[in-house]
Gaussian input, Z-matrix of N, CA and C with variables (Angstrom, degrees):
# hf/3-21g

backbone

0 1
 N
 C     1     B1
 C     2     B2     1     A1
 N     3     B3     2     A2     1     D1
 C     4     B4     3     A3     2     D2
 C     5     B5     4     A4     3     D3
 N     6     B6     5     A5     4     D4
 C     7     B7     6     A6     5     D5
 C     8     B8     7     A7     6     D6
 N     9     B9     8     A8     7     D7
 C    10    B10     9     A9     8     D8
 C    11    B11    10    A10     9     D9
 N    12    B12    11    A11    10    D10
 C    13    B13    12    A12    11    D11
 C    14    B14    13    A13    12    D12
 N    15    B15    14    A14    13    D13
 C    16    B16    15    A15    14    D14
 C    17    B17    16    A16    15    D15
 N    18    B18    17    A17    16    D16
 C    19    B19    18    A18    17    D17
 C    20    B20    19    A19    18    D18
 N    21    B21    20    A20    19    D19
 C    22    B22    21    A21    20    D20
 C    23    B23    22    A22    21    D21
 N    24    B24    23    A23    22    D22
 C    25    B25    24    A24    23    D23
 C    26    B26    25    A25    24    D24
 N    27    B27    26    A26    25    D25
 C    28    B28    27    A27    26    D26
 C    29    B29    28    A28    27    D27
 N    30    B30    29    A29    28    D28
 C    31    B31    30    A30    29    D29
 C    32    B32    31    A31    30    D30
 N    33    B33    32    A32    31    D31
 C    34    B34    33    A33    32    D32
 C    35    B35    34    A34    33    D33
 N    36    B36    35    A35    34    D34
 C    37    B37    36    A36    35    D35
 C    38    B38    37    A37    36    D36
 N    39    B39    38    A38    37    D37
 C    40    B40    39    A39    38    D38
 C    41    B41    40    A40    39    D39
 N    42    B42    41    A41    40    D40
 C    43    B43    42    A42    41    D41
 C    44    B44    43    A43    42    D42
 N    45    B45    44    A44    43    D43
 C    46    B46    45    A45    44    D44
 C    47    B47    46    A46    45    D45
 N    48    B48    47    A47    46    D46
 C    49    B49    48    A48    47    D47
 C    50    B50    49    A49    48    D48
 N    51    B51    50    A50    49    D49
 C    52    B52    51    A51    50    D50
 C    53    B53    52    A52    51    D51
 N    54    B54    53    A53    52    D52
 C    55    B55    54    A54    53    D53
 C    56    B56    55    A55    54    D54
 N    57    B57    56    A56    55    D55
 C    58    B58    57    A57    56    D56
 C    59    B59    58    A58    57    D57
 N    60    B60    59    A59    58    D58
 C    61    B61    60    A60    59    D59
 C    62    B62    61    A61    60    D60
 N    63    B63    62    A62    61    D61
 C    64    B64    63    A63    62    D62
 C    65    B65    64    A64    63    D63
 N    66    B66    65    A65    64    D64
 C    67    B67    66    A66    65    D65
 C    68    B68    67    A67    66    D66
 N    69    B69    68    A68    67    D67
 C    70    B70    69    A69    68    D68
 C    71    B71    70    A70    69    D69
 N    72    B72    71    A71    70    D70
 C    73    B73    72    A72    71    D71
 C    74    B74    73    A73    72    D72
 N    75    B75    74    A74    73    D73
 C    76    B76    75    A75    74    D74
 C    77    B77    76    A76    75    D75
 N    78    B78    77    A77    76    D76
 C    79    B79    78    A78    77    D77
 C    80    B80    79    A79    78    D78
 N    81    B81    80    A80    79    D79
 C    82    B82    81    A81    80    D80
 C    83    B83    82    A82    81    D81
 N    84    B84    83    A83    82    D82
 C    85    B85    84    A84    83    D83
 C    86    B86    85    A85    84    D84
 N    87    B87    86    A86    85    D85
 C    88    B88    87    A87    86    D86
 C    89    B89    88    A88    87    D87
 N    90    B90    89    A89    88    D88
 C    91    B91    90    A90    89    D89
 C    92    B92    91    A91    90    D90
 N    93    B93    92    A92    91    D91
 C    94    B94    93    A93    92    D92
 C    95    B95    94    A94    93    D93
 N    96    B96    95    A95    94    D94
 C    97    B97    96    A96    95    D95
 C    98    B98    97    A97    96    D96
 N    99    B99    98    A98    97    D97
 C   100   B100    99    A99    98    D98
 C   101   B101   100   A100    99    D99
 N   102   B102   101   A101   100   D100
 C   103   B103   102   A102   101   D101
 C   104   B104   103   A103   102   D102
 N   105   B105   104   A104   103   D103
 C   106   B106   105   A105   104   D104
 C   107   B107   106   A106   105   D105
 N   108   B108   107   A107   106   D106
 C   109   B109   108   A108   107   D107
 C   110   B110   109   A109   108   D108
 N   111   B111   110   A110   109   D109
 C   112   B112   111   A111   110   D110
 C   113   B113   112   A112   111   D111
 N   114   B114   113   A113   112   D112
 C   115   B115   114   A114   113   D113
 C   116   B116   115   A115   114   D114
 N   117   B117   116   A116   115   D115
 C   118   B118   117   A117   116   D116
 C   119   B119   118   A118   117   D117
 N   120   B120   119   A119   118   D118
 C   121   B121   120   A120   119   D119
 C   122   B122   121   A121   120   D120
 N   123   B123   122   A122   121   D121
 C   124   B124   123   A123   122   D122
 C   125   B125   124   A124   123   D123
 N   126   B126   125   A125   124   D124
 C   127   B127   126   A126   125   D125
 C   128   B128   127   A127   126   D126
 N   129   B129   128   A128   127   D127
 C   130   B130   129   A129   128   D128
 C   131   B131   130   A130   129   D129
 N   132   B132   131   A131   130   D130
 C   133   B133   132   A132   131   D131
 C   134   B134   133   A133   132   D132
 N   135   B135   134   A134   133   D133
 C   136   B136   135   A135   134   D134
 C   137   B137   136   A136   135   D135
 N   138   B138   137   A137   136   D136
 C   139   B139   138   A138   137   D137
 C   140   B140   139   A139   138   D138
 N   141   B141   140   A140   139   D139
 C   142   B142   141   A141   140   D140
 C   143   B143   142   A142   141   D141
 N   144   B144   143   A143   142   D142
 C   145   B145   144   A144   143   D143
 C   146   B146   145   A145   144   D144
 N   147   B147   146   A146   145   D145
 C   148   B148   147   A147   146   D146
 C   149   B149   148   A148   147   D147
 N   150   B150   149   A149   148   D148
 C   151   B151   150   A150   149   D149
 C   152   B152   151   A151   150   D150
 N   153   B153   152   A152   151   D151
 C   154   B154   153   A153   152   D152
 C   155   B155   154   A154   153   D153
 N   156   B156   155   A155   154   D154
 C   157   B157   156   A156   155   D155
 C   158   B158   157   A157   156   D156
 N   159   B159   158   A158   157   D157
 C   160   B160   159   A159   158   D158
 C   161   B161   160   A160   159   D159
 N   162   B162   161   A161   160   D160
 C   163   B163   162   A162   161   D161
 C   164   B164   163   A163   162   D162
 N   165   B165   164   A164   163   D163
 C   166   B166   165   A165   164   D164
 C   167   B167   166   A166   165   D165
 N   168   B168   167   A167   166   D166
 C   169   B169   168   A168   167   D167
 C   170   B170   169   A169   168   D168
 N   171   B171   170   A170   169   D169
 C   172   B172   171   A171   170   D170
 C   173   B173   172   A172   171   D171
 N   174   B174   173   A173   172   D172
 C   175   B175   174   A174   173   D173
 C   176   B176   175   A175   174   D174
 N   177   B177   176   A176   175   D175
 C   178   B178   177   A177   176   D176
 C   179   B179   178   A178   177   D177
 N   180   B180   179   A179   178   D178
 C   181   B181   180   A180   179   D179
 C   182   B182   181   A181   180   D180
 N   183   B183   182   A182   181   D181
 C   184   B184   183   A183   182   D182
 C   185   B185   184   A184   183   D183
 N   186   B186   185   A185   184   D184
 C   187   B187   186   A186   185   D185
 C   188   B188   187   A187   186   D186
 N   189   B189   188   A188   187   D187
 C   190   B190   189   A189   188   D188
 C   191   B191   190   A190   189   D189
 N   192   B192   191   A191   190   D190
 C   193   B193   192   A192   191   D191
 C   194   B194   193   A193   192   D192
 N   195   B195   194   A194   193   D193
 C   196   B196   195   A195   194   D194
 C   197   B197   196   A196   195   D195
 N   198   B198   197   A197   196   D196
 C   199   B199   198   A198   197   D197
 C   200   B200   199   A199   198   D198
 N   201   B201   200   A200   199   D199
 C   202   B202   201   A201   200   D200
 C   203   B203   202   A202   201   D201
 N   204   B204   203   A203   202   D202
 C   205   B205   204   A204   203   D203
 C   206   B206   205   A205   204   D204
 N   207   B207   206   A206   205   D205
 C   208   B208   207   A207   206   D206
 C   209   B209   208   A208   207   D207
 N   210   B210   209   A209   208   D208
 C   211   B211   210   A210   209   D209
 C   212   B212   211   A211   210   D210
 N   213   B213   212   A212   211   D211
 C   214   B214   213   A213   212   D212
 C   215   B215   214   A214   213   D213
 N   216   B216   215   A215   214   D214
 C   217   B217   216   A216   215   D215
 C   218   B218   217   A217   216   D216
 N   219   B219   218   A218   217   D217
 C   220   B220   219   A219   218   D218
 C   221   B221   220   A220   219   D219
 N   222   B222   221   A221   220   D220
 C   223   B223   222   A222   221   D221
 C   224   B224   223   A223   222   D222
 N   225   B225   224   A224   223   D223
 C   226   B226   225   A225   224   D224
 C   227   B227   226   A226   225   D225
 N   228   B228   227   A227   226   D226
 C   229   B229   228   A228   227   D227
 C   230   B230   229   A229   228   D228
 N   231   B231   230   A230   229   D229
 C   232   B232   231   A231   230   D230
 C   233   B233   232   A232   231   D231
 N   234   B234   233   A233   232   D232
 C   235   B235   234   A234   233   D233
 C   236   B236   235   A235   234   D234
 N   237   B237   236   A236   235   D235
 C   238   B238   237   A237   236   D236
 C   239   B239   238   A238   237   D237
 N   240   B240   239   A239   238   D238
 C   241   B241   240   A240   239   D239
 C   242   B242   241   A241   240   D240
 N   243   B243   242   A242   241   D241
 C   244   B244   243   A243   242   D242
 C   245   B245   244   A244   243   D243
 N   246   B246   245   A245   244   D244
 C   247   B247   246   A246   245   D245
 C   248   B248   247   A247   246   D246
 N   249   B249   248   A248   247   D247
 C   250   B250   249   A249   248   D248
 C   251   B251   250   A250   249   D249
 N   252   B252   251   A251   250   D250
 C   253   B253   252   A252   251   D251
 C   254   B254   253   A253   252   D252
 N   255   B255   254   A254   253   D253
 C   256   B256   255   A255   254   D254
 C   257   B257   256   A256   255   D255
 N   258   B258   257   A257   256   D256
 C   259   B259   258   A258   257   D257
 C   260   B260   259   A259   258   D258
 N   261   B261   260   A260   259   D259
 C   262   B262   261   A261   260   D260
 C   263   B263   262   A262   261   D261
 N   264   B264   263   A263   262   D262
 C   265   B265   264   A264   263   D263
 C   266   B266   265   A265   264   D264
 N   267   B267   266   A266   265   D265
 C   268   B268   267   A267   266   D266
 C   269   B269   268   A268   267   D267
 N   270   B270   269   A269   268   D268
 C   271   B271   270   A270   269   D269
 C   272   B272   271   A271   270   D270
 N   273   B273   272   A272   271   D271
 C   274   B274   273   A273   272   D272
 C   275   B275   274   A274   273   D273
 N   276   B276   275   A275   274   D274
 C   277   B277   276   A276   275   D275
 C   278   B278   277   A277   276   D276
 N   279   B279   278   A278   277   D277
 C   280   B280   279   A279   278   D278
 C   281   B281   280   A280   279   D279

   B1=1.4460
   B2=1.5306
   B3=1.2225
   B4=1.9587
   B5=1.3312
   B6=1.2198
   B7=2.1221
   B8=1.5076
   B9=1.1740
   B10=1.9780
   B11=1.4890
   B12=1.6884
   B13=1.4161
   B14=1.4035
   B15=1.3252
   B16=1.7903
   B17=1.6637
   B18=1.6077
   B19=1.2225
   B20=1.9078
   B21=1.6088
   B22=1.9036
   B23=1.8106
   B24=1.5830
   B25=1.5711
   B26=1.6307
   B27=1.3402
   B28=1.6448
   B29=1.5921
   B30=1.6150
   B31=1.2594
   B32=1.4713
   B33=1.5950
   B34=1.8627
   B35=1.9538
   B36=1.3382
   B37=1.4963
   B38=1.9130
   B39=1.3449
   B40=1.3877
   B41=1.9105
   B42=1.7350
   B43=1.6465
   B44=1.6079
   B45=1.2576
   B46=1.5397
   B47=1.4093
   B48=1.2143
   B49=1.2912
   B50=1.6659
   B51=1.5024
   B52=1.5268
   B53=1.8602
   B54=1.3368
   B55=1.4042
   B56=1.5357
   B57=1.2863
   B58=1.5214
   B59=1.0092
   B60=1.5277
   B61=1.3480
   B62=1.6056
   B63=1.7549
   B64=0.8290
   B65=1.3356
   B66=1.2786
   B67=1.1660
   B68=1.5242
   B69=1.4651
   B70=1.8561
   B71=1.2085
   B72=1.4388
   B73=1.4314
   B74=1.4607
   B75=1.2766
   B76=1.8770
   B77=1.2028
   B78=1.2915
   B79=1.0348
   B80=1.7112
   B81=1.5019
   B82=1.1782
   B83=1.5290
   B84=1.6811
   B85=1.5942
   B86=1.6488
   B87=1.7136
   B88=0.9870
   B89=1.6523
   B90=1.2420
   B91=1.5738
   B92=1.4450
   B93=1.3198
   B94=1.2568
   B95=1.5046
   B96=1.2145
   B97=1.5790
   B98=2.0626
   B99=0.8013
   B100=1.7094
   B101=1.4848
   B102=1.1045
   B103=1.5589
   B104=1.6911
   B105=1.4581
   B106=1.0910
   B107=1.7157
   B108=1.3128
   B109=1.7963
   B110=1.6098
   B111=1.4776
   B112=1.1814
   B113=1.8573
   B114=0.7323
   B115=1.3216
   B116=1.5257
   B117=1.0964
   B118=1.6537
   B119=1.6151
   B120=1.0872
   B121=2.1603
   B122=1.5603
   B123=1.2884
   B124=1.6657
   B125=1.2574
   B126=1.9103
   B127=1.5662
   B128=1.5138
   B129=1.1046
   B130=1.5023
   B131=1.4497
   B132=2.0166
   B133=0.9408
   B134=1.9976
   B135=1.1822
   B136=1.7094
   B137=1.7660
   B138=1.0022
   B139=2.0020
   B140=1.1239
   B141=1.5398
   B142=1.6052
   B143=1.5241
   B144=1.7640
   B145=1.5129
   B146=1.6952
   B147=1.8849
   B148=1.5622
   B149=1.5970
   B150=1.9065
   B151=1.8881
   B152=1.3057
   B153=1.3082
   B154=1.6896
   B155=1.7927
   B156=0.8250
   B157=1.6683
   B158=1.7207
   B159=1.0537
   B160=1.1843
   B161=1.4822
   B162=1.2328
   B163=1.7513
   B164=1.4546
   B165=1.5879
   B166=1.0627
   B167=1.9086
   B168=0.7912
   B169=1.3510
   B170=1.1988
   B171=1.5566
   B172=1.4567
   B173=1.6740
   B174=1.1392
   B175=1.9718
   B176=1.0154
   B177=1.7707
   B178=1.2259
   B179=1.7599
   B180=0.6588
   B181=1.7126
   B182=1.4256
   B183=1.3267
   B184=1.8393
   B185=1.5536
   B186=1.5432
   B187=1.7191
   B188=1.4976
   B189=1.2189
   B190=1.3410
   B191=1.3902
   B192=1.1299
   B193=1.6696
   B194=2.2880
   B195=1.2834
   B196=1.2274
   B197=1.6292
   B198=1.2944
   B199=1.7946
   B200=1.5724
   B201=1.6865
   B202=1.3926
   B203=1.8688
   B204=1.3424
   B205=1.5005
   B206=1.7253
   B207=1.4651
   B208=1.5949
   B209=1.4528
   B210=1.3342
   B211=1.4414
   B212=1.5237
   B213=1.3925
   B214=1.9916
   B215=1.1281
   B216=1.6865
   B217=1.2354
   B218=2.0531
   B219=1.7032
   B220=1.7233
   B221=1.1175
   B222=1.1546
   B223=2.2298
   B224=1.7972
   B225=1.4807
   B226=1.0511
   B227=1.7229
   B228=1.4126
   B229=1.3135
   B230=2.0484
   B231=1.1729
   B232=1.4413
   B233=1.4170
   B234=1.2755
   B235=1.5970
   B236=1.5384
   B237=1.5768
   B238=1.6046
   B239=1.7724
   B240=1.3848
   B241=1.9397
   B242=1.9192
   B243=1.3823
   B244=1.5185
   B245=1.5065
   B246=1.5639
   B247=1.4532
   B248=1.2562
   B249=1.5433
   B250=1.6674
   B251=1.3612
   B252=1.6994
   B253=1.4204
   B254=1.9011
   B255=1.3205
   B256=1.5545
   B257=1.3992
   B258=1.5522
   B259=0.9544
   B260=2.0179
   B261=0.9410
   B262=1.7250
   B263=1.3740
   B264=1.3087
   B265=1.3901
   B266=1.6014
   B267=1.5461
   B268=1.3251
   B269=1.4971
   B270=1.5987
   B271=1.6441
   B272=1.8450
   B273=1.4863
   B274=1.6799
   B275=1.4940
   B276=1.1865
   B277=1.7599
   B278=1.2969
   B279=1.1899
   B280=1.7376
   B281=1.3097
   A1=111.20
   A2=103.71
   A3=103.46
   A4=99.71
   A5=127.75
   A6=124.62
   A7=115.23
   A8=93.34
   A9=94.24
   A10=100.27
   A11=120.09
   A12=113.29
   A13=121.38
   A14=88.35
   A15=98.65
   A16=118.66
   A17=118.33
   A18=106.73
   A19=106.04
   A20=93.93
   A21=98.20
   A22=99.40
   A23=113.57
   A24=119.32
   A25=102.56
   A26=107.46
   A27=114.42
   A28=111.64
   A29=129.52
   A30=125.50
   A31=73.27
   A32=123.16
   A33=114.20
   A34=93.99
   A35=89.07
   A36=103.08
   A37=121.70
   A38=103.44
   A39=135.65
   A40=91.19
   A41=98.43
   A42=111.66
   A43=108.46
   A44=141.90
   A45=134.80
   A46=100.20
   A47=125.18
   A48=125.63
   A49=123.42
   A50=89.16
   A51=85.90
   A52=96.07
   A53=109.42
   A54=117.40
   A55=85.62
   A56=133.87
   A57=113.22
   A58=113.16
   A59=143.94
   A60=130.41
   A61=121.38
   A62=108.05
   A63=135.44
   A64=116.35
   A65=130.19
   A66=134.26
   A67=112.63
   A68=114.73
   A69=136.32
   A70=111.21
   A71=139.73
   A72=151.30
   A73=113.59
   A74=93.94
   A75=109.75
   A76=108.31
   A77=134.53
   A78=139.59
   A79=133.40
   A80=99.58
   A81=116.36
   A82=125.77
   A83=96.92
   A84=118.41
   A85=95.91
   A86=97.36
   A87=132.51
   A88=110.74
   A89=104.87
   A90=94.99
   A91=135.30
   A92=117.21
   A93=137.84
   A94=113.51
   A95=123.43
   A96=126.13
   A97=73.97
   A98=124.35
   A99=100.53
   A100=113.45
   A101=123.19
   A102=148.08
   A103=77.63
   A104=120.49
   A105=139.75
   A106=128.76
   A107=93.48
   A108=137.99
   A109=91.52
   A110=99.24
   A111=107.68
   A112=122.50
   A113=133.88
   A114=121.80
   A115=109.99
   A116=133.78
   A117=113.42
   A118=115.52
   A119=115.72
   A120=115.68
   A121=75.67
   A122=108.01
   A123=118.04
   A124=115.74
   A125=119.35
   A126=110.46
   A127=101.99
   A128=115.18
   A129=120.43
   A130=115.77
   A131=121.54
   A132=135.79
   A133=94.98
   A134=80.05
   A135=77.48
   A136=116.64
   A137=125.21
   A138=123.98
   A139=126.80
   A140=101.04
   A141=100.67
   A142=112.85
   A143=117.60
   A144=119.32
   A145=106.81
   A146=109.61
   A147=86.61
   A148=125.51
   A149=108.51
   A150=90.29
   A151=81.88
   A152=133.18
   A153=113.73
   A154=95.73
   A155=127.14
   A156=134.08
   A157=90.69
   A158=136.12
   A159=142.17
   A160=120.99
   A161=91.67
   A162=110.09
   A163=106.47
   A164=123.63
   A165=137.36
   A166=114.76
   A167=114.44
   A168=121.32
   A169=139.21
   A170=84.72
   A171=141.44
   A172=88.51
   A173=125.89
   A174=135.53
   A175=86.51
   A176=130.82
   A177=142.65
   A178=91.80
   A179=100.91
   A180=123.70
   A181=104.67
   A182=116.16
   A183=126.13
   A184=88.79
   A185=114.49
   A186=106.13
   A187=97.88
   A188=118.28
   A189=105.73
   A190=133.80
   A191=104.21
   A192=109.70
   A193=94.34
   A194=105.34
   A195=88.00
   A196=124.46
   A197=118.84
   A198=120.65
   A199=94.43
   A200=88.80
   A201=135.23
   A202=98.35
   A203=110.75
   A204=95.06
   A205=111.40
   A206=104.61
   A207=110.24
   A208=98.31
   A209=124.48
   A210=117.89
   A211=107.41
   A212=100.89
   A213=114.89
   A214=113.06
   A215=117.23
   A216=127.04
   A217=131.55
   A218=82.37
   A219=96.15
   A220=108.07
   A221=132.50
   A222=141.83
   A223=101.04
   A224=99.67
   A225=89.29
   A226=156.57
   A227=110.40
   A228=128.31
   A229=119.80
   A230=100.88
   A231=120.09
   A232=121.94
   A233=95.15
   A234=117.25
   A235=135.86
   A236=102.59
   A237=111.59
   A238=96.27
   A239=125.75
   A240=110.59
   A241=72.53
   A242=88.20
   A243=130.04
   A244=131.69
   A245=107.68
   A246=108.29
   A247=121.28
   A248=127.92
   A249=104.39
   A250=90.72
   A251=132.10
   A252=106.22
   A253=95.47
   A254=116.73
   A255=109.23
   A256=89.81
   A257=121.68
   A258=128.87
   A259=109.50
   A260=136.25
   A261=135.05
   A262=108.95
   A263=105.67
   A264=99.54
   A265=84.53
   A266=111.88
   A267=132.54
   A268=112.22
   A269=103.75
   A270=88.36
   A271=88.43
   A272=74.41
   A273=92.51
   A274=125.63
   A275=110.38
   A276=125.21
   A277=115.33
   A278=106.26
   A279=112.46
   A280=114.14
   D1=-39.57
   D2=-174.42
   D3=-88.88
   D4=-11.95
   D5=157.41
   D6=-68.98
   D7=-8.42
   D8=-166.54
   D9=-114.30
   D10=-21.12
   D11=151.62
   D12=-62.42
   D13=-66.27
   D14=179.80
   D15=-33.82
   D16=-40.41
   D17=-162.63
   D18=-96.24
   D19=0.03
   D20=-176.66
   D21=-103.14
   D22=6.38
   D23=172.24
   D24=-71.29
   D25=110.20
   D26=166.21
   D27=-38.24
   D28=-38.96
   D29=-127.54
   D30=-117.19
   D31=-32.42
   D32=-176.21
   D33=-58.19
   D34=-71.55
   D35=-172.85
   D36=-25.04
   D37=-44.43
   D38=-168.62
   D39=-65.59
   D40=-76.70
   D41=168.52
   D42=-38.09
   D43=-22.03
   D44=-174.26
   D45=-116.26
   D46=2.48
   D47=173.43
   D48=-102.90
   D49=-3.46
   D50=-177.70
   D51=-123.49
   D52=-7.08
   D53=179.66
   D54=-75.90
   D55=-73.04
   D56=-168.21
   D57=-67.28
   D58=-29.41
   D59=160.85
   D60=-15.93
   D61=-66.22
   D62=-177.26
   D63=-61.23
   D64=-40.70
   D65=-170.39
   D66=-79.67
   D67=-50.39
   D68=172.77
   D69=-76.85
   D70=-61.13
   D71=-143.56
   D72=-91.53
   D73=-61.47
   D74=-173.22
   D75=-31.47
   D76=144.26
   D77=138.95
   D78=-37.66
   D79=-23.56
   D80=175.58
   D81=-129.22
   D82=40.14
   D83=-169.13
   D84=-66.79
   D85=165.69
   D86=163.64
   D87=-21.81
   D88=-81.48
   D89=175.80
   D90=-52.68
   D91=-22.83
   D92=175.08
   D93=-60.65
   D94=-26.21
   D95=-142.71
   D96=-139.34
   D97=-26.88
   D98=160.99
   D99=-72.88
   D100=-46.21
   D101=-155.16
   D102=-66.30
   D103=-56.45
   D104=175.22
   D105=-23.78
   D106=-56.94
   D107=-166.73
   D108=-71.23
   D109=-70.99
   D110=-178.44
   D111=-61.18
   D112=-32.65
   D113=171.14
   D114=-87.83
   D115=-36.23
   D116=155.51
   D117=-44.43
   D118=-30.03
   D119=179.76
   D120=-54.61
   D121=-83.65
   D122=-148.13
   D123=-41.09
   D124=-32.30
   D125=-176.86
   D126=-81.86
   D127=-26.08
   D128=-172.54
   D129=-60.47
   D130=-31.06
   D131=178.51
   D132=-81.34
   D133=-66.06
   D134=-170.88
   D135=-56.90
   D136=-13.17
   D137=139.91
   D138=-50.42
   D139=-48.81
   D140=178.98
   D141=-60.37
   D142=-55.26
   D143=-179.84
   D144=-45.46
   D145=-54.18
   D146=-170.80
   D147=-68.48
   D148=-3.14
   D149=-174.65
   D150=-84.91
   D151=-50.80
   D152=-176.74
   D153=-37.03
   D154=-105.18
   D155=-162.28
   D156=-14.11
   D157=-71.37
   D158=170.73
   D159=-6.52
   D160=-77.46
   D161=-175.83
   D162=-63.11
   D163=-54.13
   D164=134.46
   D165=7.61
   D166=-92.29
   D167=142.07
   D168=26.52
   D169=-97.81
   D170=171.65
   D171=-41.37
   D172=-64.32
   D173=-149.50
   D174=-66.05
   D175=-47.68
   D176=-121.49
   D177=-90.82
   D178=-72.52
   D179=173.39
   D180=-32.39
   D181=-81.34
   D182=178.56
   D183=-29.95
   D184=-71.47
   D185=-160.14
   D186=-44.51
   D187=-62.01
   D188=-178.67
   D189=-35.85
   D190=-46.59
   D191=-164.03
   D192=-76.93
   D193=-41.59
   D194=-176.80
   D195=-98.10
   D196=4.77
   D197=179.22
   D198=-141.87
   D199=114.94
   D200=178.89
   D201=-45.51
   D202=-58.38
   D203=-163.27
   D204=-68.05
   D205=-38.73
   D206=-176.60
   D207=-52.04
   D208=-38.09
   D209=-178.08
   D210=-51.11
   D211=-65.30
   D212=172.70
   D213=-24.88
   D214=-74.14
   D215=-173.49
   D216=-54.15
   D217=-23.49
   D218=177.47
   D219=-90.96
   D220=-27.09
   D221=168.38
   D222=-59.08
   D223=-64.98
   D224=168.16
   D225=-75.08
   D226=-1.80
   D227=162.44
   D228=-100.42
   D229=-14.15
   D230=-178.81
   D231=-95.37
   D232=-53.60
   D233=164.48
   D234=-90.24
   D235=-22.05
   D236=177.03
   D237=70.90
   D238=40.42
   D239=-171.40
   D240=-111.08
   D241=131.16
   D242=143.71
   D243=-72.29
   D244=145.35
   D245=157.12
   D246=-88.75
   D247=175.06
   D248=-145.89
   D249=-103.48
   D250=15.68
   D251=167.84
   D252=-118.13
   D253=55.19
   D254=-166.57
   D255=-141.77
   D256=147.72
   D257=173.62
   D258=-114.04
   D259=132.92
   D260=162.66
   D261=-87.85
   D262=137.63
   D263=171.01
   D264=-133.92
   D265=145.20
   D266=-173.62
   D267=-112.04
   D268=123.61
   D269=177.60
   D270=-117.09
   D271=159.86
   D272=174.79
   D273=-143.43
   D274=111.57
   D275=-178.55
   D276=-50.90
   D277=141.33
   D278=-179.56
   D279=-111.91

């Protein structure tokens, strides 16, 4: 008897009518706003890796700009540049 009120209450009916609205219909349903959730995690992770990569960087560079050999050593493993009485020979794994 109180299931057969409940479901002939305008205001129950009304309350379950806008709960699935909301949930199926919306523009900003349920699935939308997980789909949602979830790709903010992922940029949030993938920010964090690039300021690390960033800063990262950042060290990489300074060494460079101020110690002469790290400069040497990164031309020459990056770039393959020689001195003009030196020859490189490059091996490469298969």
């Amino acid at each position: 008897m109180f299931l057969l009120k409940l479901i002939k209450n305008k205001y129950f009916l009304t309350i379950i009518g806008v709960f699935v609205w909301l949930l199926f219909f919306d523009k900003n349903d349920f699935f939308t706003q997980y789909e949602t959730v979830n790709k903010l995690k992922k940029l949030k992770k993938d920010q964090a890796y690039y300021i690390a990569e960033i800063e990262n960087n950042k060290r990489e560079l300074e060494e460079l700009k101020t110690n002469k050999e790290s400069l040497e050593k990164f031309a020459r493993e990056k770039y393959l540049m020689k001195k003009d009485n030196e020859d490189i020979f490059v091996f490469v794994s298969k």
